[in-house]
C-alpha positions in Angstrom: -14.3 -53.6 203.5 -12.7 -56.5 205.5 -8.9 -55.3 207.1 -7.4 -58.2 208.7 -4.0 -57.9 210.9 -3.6 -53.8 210.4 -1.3 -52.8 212.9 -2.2 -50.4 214.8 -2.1 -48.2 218.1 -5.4 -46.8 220.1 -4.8 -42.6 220.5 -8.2 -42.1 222.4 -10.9 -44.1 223.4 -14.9 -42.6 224.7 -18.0 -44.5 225.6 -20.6 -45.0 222.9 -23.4 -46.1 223.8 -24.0 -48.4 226.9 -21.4 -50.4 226.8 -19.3 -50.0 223.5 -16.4 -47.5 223.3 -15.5 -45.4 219.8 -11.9 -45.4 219.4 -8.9 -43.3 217.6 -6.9 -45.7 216.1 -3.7 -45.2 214.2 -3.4 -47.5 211.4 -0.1 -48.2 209.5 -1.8 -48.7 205.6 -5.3 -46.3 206.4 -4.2 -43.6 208.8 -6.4 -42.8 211.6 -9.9 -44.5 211.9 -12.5 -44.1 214.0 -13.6 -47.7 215.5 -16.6 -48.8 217.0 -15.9 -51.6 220.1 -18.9 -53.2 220.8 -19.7 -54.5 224.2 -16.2 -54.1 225.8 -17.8 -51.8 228.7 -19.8 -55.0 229.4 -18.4 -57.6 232.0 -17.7 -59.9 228.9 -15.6 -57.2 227.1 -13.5 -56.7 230.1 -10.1 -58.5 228.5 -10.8 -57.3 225.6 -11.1 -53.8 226.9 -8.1 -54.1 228.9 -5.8 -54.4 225.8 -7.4 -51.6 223.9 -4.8 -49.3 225.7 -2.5 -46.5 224.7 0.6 -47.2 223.5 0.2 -50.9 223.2 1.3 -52.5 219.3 -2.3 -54.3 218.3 -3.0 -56.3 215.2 -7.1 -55.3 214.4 -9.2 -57.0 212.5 -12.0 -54.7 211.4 -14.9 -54.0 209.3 -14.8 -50.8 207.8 -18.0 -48.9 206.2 -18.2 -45.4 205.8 -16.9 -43.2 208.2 -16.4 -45.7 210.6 -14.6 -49.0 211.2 -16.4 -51.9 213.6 -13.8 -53.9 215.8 -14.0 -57.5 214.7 -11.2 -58.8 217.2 -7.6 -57.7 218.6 -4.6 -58.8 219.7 -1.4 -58.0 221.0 1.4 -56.8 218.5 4.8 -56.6 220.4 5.3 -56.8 224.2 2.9 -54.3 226.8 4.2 -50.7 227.0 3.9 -49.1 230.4 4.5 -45.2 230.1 4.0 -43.5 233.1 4.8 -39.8 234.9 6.5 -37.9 232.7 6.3 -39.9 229.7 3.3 -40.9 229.6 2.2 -37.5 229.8 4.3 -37.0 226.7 3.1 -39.8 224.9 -0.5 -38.1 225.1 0.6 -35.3 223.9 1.8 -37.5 220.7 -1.7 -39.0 221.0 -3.2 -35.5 220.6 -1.1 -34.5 218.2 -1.9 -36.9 215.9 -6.1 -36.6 216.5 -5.7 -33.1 216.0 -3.1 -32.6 212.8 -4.2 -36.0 210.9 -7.5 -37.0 208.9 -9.7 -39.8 209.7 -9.2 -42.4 206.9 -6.0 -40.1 205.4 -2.8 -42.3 205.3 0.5 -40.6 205.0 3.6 -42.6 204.6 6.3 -42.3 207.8 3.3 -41.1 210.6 2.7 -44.9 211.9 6.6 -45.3 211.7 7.2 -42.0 213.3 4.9 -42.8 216.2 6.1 -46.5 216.5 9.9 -44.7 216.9 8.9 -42.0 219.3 6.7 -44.6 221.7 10.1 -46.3 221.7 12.5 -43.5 222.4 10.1 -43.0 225.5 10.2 -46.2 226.7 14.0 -46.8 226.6 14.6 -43.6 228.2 14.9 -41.2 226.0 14.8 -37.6 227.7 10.9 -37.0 226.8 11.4 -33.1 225.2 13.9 -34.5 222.9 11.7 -37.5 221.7 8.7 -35.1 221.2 10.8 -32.3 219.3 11.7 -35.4 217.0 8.8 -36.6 216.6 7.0 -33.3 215.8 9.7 -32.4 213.4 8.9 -36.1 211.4 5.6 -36.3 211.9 5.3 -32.5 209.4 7.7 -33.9 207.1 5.3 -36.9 207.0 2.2 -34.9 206.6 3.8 -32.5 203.9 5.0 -29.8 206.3 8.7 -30.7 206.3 10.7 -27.5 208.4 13.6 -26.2 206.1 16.3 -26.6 209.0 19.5 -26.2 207.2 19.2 -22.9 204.8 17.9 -19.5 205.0 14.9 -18.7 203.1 14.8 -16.9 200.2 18.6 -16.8 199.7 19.0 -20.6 200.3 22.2 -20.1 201.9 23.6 -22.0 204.8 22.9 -21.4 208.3 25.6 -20.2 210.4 25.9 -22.0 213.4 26.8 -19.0 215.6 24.5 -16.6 213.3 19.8 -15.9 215.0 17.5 -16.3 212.9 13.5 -16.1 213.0 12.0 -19.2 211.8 9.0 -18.1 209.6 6.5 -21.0 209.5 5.5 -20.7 205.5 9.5 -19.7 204.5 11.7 -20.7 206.8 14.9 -19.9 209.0 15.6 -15.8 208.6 18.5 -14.1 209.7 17.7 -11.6 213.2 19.2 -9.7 215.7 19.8 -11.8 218.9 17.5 -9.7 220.8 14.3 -10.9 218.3 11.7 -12.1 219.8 11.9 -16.2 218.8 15.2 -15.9 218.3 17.3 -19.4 217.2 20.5 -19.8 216.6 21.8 -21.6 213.7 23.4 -24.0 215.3 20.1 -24.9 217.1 18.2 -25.6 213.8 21.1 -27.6 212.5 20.8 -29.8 215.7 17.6 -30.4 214.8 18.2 -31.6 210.9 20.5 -33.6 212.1 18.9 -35.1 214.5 21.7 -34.4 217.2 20.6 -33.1 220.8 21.1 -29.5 221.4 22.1 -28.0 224.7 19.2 -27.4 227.4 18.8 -23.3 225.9 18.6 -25.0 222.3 15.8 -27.3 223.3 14.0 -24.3 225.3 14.1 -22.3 222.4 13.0 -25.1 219.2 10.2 -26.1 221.9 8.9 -22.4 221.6 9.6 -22.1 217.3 7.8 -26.0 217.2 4.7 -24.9 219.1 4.2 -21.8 216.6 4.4 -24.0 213.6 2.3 -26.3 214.9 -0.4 -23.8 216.3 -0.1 -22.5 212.9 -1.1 -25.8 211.1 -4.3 -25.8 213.7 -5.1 -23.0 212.5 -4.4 -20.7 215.7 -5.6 -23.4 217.8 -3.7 -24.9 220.5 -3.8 -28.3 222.4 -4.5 -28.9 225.9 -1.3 -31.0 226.5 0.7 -28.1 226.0 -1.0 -27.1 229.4 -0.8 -29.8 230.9 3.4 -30.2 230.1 3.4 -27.0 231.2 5.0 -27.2 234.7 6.9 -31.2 233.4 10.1 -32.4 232.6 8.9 -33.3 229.2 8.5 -29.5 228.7 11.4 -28.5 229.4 
């Protein structure tokens, strides 16, 4: 199958072969692909390899059959997208979120727009924890997973602002002492639904509740940018 113009973004990139690479893409109509770039290790593929960055908006053309895709051509979507330090640390993590929670060749509606955003937020400025707790929080709605934010579970009342609660990853927000372990208060959780910035502790503490729903939808597993933030702004 022929896709011409797909816009799309490269998450990850390894040598295949001599001198080809196999690529991650993020694809807005067919999800993430794998795709074969033949001959950009080569001293002819050298501009060519040089645009298959992170990051960077790309129109592909491929050739998909089977698993994988073959790269036909490429070329610039949008202006080039430098994320460094910090942020580009954080826009890895998005990269590795994606290869790790997403299926090759399974398109879910809102992930390429959620990326698209959060690349954006990062590269105006946007304080980096912020963007990523956005993005983490659209990217599970987008995938099926959406967080209930604004209720308790089981009762389905609303959350008290000043009120903890224990988010449970396959129920939801429920009501705890303030000494429980993972404790969040209500007001933190409605920050978060409506997509307003909570204070530095609220941000701490959805950082924590984020990275035990999303080591729950690994399957215990856990990602080796959460190391890496470890010791960052963006992780703050």
């Amino acid at each position: 199958m022929r896709i011409d113009q797909q816009p799309a973004f490269v998450l990850h990139a390894r040598p295949y072969r001599e001198t080809s690479l196999l690529l991650e893409c993020l694809t807005r109509d067919h999800g993430r692909l794998g795709v074969i770039a033949r001959g950009v290790r080569s001293e002819r593929g050298r501009a060519l390899r040089a645009m298959l960055e992170p990051f960077q908006p790309l129109a592909l053309d491929l050739l998909l059959r089977g698993e994988l895709a073959t790269l036909r051509s490429a070329e610039p979507a949008g202006p080039p997208r430098r994320l460094t330090g910090d942020v580009g640390m954080s826009g890895l993590y998005l990269n590795e979120l994606l290869v790790r929670l997403t299926g090759r060749q399974d398109p879910h509606a809102g992930v390429f727009d959620a990326y698209a955003l959060a690349l954006s937020r990062l590269a105006i400025g946007e304080p980096p924890a912020w963007s990523l707790r956005r993005f983490e929080r659209d990217l599970l709605a987008a995938l099926g997973y959406a967080l209930v934010l604004d209720c308790e579970a089981g009762t389905g009342q609303a959350l008290e602002p000043d009120a903890f609660y224990r988010y449970r990853v396959e129920h939801g927000p429920e009501r705890c002492s303030t000494s429980a372990n993972g404790a969040l208060r209500g007001a933190w959780l409605l920050a978060l639904a409506r997509d307003l910035a909570p204070d530095a502790a609220g941000q701490q503490a959805l950082r924590g509740m984020m990275r035990e729903v999303i080591r729950f939808h690994l399957g215990g597993g856990e990602l080796r940018s959460w190391h890496v933030l470890a010791g960052g702004v963006a992780a703050r």
